[in-house]
C-alpha positions, 0 to 999 in steps of 0.5 A: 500500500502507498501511504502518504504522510501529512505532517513528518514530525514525531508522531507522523515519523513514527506510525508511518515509519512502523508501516515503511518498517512492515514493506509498505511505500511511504513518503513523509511530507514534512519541513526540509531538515527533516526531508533532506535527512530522510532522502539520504539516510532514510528514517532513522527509527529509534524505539524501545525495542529496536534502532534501525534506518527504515527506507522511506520516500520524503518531499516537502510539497503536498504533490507526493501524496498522489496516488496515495491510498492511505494518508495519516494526517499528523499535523498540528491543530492550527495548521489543519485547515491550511494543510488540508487545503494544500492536500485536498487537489491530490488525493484519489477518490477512494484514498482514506484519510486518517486524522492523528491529532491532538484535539477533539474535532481535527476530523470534522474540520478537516471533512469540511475542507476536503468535503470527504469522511475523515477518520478520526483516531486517538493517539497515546504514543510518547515520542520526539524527533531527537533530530533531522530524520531522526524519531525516537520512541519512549513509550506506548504507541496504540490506537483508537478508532471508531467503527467503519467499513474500513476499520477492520482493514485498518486494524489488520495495517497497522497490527501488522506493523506491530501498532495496536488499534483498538475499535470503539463505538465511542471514539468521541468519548475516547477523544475528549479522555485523551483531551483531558490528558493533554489538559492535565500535563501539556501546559504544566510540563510546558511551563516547568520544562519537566518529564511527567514522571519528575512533574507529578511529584512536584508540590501541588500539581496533583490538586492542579490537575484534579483541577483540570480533569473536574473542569474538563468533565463539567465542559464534557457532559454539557456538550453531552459527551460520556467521557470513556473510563477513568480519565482519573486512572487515566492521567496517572497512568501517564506518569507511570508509563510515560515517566521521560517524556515531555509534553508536545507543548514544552517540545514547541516552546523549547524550539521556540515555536507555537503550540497547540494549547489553544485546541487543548485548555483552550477549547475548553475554555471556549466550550465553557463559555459558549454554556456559561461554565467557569473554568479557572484552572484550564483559563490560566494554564492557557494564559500562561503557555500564551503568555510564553509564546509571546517571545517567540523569536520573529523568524519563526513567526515568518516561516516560509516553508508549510507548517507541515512537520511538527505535531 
């Protein structure tokens, strides 16, 4: 199968990297370092179970997702629109499209751009690009998706590539857990540059993230959502698996780019304002990451190259 990947960052490196891994064609479509490493020595592949170069294909421009039959969509929330649009004149009308994003409606925003169904799926992987071509994992690496004709053709892909994809009937209330996760740990290791495992045993964040999740599901069950599981379980979880890895947003302002806060604390605060609820703790741990992004360097308010690689 050739599978296209919109959004060579982390994420998008390694699930299409496990796939290239299983002999699947896969071309990445990311930023130039990040191509440029790829078309010369390949994807360098560095998991905890194995460390390896992983022929892939690699272009910046949207174009080399023709006659692509799968694309997993990866880039970050802000750019969904923008990098949909520069996909949309090359995809088939039988090629299916992926959304692995942070947030809870990239999906629908992205239909409504391509003006075709687009899958959402959850995401709990912890991984970084530890360099140009270069993803390492730390940890975890399954799926959720949501019932389909193809779910199960899907399901087979990526177990076959060692990713385990679990179908739910409740793939929105699986997306607001996993929201709420992010919500919990993204600003706060953000703010305090710390691994999760080294943040929770701080004073005090405990009670800021029991904070977070209570808003969190307050905002949920307005907008008639069941959250799925113990989100409470849940987030602790995090810590214990994922005890090394800092949060997509400390990785954004540590390089001095933008972050996708305001599709996580943000739109719960959004959402709680269109029912009237008040949501302090979420409010000002979006304040606050905001309030960093501030002193974001101007060439990278500039960039002249498509937001396309970093998730």
């Amino acid at each position: 199968m050739k599978i296209a990947v919109m959004g060579a960052g982390a994420v998008g490196c390694y699930y299409g990297g496990m796939l290239a891994r299983a002999g699947h064609e896969v071309v990445m479509i990311g930023r130039p370092a990040h191509v440029e490493a790829m078309q010369k020595n390949g994807l360098w592949l560095d998991t905890r179970d194995f460390a390896e170069a992983v022929r892939v294909q690699a272009a910046i421009s949207p174009d080399a997702a023709h006659d692509a039959q799968l694309v997993l969509f990866c880039v970050k929330s802000s750019d969904t629109e923008s990098a949909g649009a520069a996909l949309a004149p090359y995809l088939g009308a039988d090629t299916q499209v992926l959304s692995l994003q942070n947030g809870v409606d990239n999906a629908e925003r992205l239909a409504a751009v391509l003006a075709r169904p687009v899958f959402p799926m959850v995401v709990y992987v912890a991984c970084e690009m530890a360099g140009p071509g270069h993803v390492r994992h730390h940890g975890r690496g399954e799926l959720v998706i949501g019932p389909s004709d193809a779910a199960a053709e899907l399901v087979s892909l990526f177990h076959g590539a060692g990713v385990a994809v679990e179908i739910s009937n409740h793939v929105e209330g699986a997306l607001w857990a996993k929201l709420i996760i992010n919500c919990a740990y993204n600003a706060l290791s953000a703010i305090s540059q710390q691994p999760y495992g080294r943040l929770v045993q701080a004073e005090g964040v405990a009670q800021v993230m029991e904070d977070v999740i209570g808003e969190c599901l307050t905002v949920a069950k307005a907008e008639g959502v069941t959250v799925l599981g113990d989100v409470r379980a849940a987030v602790q979880r995090i810590a214990q698996t994922m005890p090394g890895q800092f949060s997509s947003t400390a990785q954004d302002l540590r390089r001095g780019k933008r972050s996708e806060i305001d599709h996580l604390n943000g739109y719960v605060v959004r959402r709680a304002a269109a029912h009237g609820l008040a949501v302090p703790a979420n409010r000002l741990l979006h304040t606050l990451v905001k309030l960093l992004e501030t002193d974001l360097s101007a060439s990278s308010e500039k960039q002249t190259t498509p937001p396309f690689g970093v998730y």
